[in-house]
N, CA, C and O atoms as a DFTB+ gen file, in Angstrom:
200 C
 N C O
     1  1     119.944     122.226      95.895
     2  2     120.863     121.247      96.416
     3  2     121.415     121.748      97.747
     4  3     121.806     122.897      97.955
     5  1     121.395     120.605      98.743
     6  2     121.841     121.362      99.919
     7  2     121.281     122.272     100.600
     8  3     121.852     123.111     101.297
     9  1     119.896     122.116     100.391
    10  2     118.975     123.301     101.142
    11  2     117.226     122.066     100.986
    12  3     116.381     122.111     100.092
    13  1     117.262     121.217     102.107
    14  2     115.956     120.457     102.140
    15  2     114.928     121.799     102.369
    16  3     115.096     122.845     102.997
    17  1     113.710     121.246     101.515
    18  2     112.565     122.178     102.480
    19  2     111.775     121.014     102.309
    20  3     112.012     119.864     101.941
    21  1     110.445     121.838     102.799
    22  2     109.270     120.863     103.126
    23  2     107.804     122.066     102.742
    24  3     107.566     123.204     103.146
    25  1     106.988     121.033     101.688
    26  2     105.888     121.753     101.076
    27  2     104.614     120.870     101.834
    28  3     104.434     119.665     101.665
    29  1     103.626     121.923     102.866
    30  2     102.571     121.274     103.525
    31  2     101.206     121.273     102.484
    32  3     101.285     121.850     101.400
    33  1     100.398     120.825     102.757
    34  2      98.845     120.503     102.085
    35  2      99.145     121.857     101.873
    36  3     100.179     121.897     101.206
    37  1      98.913     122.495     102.015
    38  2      98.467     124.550     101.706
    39  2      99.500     124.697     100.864
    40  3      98.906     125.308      99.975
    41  1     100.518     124.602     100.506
    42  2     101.493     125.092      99.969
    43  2     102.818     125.828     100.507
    44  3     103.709     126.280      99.786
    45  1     102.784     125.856     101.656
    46  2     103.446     126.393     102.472
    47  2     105.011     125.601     102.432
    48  3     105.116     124.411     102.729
    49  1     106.244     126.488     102.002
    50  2     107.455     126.237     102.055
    51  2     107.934     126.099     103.351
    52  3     107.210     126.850     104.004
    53  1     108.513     125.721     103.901
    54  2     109.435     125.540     104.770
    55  2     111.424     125.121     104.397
    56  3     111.902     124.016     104.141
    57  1     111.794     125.806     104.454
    58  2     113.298     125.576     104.075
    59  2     114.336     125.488     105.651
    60  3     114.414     126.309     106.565
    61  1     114.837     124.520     105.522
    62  2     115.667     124.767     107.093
    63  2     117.750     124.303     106.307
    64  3     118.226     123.301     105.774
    65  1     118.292     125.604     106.663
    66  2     119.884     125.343     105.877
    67  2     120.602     124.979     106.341
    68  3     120.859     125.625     107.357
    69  1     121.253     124.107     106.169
    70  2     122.218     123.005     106.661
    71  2     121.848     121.848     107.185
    72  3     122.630     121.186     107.866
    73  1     120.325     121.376     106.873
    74  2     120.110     120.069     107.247
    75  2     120.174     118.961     106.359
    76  3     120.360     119.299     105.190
    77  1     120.069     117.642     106.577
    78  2     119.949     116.643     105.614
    79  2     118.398     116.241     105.788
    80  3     117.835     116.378     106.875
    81  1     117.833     115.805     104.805
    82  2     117.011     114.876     104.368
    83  2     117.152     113.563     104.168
    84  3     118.199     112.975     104.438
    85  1     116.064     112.961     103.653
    86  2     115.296     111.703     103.193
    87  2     114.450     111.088     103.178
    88  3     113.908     110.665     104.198
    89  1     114.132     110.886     102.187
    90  2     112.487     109.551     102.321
    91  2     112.495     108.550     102.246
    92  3     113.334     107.860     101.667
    93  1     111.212     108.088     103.024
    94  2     111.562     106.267     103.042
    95  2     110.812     106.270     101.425
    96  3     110.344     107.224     100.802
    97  1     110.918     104.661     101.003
    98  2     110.719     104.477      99.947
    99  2     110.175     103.227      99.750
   100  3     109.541     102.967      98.727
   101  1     110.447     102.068     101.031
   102  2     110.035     100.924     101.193
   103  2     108.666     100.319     100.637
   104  3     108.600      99.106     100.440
   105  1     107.682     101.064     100.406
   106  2     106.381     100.952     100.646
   107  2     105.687     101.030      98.870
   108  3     104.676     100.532      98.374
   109  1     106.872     101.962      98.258
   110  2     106.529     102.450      96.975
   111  2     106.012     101.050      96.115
   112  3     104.852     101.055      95.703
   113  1     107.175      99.451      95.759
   114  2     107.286      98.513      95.129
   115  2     105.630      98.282      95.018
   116  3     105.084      98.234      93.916
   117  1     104.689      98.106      96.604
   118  2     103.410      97.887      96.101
   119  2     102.563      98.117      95.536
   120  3     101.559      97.406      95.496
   121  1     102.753      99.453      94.776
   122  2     102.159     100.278      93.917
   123  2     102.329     100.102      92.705
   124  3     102.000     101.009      91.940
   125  1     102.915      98.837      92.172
   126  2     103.443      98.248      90.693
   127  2     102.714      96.839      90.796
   128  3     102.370      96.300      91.848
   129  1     102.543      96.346      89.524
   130  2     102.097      95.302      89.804
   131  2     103.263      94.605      88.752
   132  3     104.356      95.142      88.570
   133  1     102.865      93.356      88.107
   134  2     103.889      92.437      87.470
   135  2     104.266      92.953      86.273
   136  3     105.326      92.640      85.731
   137  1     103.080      94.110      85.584
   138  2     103.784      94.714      84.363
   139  2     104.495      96.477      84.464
   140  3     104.530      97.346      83.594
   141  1     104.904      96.491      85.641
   142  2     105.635      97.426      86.122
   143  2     104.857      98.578      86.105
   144  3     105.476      99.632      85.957
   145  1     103.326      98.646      86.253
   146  2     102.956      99.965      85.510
   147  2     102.517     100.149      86.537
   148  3     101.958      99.198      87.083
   149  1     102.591     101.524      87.269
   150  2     101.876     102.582      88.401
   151  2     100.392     102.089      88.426
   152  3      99.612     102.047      87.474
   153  1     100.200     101.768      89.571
   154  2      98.485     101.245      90.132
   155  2      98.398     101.472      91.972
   156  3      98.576     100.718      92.929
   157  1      97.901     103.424      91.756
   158  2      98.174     103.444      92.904
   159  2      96.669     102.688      93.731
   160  3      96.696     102.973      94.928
   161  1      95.301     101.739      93.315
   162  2      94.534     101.231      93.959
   163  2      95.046     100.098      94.274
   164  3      94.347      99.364      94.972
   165  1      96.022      99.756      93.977
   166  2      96.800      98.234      94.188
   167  2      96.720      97.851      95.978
   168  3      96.943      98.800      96.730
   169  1      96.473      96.771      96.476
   170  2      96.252      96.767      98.054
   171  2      97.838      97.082      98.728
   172  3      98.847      96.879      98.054
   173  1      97.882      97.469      99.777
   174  2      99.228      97.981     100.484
   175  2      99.587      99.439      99.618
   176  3     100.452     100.133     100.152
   177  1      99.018      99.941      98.373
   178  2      99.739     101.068      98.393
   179  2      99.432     102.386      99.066
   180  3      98.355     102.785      99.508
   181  1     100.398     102.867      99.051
   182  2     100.091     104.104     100.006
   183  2     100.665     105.369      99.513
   184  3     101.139     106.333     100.114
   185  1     100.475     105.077      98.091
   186  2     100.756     106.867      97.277
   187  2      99.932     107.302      97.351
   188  3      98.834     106.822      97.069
   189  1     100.261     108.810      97.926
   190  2      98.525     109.889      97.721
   191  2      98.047     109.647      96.248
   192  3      98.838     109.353      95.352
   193  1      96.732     109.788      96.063
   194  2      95.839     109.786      94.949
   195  2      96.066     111.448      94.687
   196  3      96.058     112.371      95.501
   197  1      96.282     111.450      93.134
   198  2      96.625     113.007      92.521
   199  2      94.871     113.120      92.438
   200  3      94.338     114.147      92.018
């Protein structure tokens, strides 16, 4: 809490102290469809594939 970092493709931490964060989130809703269930091939979504 109170300490954002940032984890790259490699794994690599980055911590910077005393900054704020946030993520957008706008984009997430298209990744649901009408029975609320996670479909990240759904068109417009844009969650990385695990």
């Amino acid at each position: 809490m109170n300490n954002p970092s940032e984890v790259d493709a490699s794994g690599n931490v980055t911590v910077r102290q005393g900054i704020n964060s946030a993520q957008q989130t706008h984009q997430i809703p298209a990744c649901f469809g009408r029975d609320n269930k996670l479909d990240r091939s759904r068109a417009g979504c844009v969650l990385p594939k695990p």
